[in-house]
C-alpha positions in Angstrom: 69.1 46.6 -32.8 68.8 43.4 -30.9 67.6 45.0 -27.3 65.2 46.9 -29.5 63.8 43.7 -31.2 63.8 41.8 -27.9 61.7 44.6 -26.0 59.5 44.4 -29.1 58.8 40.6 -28.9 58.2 40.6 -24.8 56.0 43.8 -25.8 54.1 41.8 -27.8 53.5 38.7 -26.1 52.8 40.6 -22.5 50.3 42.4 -25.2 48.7 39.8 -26.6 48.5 37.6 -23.2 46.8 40.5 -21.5 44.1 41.0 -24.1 44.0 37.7 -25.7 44.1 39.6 -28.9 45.2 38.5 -32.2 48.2 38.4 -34.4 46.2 40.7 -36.6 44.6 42.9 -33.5 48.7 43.3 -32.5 50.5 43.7 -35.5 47.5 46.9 -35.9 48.2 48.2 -32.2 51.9 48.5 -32.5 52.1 49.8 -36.4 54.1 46.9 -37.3 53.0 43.6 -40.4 51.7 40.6 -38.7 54.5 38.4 -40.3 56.9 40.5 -37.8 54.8 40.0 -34.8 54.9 36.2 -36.4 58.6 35.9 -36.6 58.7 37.7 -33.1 56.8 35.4 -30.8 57.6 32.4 -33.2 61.2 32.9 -33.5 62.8 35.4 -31.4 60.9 35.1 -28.2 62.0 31.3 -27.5 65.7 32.6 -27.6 64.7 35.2 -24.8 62.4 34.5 -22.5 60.7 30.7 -23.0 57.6 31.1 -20.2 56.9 34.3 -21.7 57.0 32.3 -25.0 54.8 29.4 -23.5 51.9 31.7 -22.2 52.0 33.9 -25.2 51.8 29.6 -27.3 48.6 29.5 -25.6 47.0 32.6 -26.0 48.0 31.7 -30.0 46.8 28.4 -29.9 43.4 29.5 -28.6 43.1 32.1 -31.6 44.0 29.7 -33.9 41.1 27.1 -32.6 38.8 30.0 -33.2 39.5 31.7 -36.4 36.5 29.3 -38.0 33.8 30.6 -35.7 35.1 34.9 -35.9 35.2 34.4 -39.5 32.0 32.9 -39.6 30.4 35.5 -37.2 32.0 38.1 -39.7 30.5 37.1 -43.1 27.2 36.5 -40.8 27.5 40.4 -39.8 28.7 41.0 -43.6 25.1 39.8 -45.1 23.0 41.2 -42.1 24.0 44.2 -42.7 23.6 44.2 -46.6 20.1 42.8 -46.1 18.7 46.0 -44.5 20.3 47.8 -47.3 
């Protein structure tokens, strides 16, 4: 069980530092809740490989910095689109 959870977590970071995607975008691509891929790259990663951990920190850390201005752009998209209706 632990080799599978430790494939999971590098999975996931390699994942998410390739496409810069989201906790959300990669809890959806691997079927799995995003307080998993959380506790993955949060908790379990440090233990088992810390520069994967540090890129994957980054990626995170940008997404977080962000999340004002997608969720902005969404509820922008959200009213354009029920204007036209």
């Amino acid at each position: 069980m632990a080799d599978t959870m430790k494939e999971r977590a590098c999975e996931l970071a390699v994942y998410i530092i390739e496409t810069g995607a989201t906790v959300r975008a990669a809890a959806q691509k691997f079927g799995i809740s995003k307080s998993t891929v959380h506790k993955d790259l949060s908790q379990r990663l440090p233990r088992y490989n810390k520069i994967l951990y540090i890129q994957v920190r980054r990626v995170l850390d940008l997404n977080k910095a962000q999340r004002h201005i997608r969720g902005g752009l969404a509820t922008r998209k959200k009213y354009q689109l029920q204007k036209k209706k």
